[in-house]
N, C-alpha and C positions, 0 to 999 in steps of 0.2 A: 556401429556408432555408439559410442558409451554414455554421453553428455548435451543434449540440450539446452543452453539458455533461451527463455523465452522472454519476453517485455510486451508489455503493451505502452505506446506512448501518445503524445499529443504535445508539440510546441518544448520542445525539451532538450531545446539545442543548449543551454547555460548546462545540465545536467549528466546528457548522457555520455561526453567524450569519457567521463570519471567514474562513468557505470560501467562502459565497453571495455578501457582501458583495464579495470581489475575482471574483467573474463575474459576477454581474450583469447591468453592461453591454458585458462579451462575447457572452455566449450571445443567440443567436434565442429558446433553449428550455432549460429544466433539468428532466432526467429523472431522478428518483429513486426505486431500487426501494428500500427498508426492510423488514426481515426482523421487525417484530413488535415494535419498538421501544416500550416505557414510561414515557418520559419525553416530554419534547416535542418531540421531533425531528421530526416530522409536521406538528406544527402551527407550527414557523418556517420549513420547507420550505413549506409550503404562502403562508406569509407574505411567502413571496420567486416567488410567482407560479408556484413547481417542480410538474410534476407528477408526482405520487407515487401509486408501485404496493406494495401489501404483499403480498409474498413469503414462503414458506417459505424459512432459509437451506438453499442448496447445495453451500456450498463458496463460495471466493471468484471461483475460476474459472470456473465455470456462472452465479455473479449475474453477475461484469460481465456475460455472453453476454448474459442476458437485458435487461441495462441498453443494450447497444449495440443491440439488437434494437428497444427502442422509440424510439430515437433517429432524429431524419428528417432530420436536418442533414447537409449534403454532404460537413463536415468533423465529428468528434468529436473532443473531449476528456475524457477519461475521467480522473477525478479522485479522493483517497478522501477523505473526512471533517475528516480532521486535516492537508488539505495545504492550500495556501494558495498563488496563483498571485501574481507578484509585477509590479509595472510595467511594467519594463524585460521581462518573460517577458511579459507582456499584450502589449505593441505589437507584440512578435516577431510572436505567433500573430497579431493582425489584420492584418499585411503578408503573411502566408503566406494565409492564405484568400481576403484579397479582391484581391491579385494573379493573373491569370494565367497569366502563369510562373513555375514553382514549382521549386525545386530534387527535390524529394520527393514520396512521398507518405502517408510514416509517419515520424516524428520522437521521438528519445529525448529526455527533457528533463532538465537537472542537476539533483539536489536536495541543498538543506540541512536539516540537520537542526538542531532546535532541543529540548533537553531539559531538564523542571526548570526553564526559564528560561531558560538559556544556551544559547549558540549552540557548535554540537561541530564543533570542526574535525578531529579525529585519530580513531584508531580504527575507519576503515574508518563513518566513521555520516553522512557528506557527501560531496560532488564525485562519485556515480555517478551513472548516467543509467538513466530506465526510458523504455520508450513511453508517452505517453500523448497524442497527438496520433496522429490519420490520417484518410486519406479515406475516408469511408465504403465497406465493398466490398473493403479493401485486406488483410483479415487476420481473425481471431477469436481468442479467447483458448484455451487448453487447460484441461481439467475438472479442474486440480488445487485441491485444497481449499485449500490454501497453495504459497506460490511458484510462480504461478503465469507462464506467460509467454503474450507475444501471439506469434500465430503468423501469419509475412507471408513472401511469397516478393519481396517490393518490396525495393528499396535503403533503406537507413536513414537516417534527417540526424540531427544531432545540434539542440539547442539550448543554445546555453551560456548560458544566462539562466534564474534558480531558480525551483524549489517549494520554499518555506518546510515542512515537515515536521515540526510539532508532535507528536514520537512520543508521549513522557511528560510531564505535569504535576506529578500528583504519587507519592508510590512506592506509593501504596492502587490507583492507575490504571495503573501500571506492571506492579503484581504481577496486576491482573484482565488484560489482555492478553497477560502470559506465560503465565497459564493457559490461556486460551481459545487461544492459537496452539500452545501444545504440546499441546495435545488433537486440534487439526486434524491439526497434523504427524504425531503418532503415527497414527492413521487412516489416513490417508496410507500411511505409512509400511509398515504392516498389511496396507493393499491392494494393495502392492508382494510383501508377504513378505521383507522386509527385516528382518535380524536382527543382531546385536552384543552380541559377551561384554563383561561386566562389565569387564575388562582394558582394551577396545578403548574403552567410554565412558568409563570411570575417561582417559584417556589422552588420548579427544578432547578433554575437556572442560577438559583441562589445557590442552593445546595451543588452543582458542578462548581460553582468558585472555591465554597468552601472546601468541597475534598481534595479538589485541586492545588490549590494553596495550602490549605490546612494539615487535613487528614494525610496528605500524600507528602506532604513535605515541599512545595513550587518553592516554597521563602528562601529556601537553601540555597535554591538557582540565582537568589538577586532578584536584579528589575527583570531578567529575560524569563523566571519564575514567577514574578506576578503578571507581565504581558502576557506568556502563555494562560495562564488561569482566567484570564480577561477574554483572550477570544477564547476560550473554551466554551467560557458564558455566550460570547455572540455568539457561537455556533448554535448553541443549543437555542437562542432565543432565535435565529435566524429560519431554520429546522421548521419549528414550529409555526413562524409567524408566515412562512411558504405555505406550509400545511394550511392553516385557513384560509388562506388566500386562494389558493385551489380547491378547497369546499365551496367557498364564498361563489366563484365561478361557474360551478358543477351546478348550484340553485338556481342559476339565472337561466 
């Protein structure tokens, strides 16, 4: 088996027909863990031949683990819900697997992001790269609940050919995913012992607007450039204000 796609999901019925549908016919196999999902995301997974395990969630870094753990393909691609692999980023990867000689054997790939509708060029929210391609055997991910990285002692490649990145649709789905990612962070955060005066968030969270907006260029995107730069600041002020509130707790 040459090919793996893996997903971890949760409630991601609006998302994944458009994830499934550009792999398809890449993957040998699509392995999807789901943490308990309520809507139909099980049953279009299921609809796309995926096999699907239900999971308690662990964080984001323990599912992939376990998502790459049922994977038998000699290559993975580890994908998340809302990303979407692109043509020209398709033929890449089948020249890379079903070649021989390979430059690599772990690959970062570019992503765009797409928000609201609009495609976001400024802002720091496009043109990075994450892993999400490797040889099976070549790396594991690390147990953080967010931000999570893969961990390889391999040479890296790059792919300059996109994942489309459907962050936000609309700001009802926007606002449910800052929450749920600044409740990880904070956690996180907690299980660090990581702390910050009121001063120092008041101050971060100024400074995320500004690089956001500013430094990075958000203005260029329009109003969907300054709304992103907006909740970047709630996030970060979210993050933190979780974070005391579970100190505030742990005293009592």
């Amino acid at each position: 088996m040459n090919l793996s796609v893996g997903i971890t999901t949760y409630n991601e019925e609006k998302n994944l027909p458009r994830t499934l549908s550009a792999v398809k016919e890449l993957a040998d196999e699509i392995i999807i863990v789901d943490s308990g999902s309520t809507d139909r995301t099980v049953e279009i997974a299921q609809s796309f031949q995926a096999k699907v395990y239900i999971e308690d969630w662990k964080g984001i870094g323990l599912q992939k683990r376990s998502v790459v753990d049922k994977c038998s393909g000699k290559w993975i691609l580890l994908i998340d819900a809302d990303e979407e692999i692109t043509d020209p980023l398709k033929y890449a990867i089948q020249e890379i697997i079903t070649i021989n000689k390979r430059e690599k054997e772990v690959y970062k790939i570019r992503f765009k992001t797409i928000c609201f509708g609009k495609r976001i060029k400024y802002g720091g929210w496009s043109n990075f790269y994450k892993v999400r391609l490797f040889l099976s055997g070549t790396g594991q991910h690390d147990d953080k609940r967010a931000h999570e990285n893969f961990i390889t002692d391999r040479p890296i490649g790059f792919l300059k050919k996109d994942i489309n990145h459907y962050t936000y649709t609309y700001m009802e789905d926007c606002l449910h995913k800052l929450n749920v990612y600044s409740s990880e962070v904070a956690i996180q955060y907690q299980q660090k012992g990581k702390r910050k005066s009121a001063l120092n968030i008041y101050l971060g969270a100024l400074f995320d607007f500004v690089k956001r907006y500013f430094i990075l260029l958000g203005f260029l995107d329009g109003f969907e450039g300054y709304l992103l730069a907006k909740i970047s600041m709630m996030s970060y002020l979210a993050k933190y204000a979780k974070l005391r509130e579970l100190n505030r707790q742990n005293k009592r």
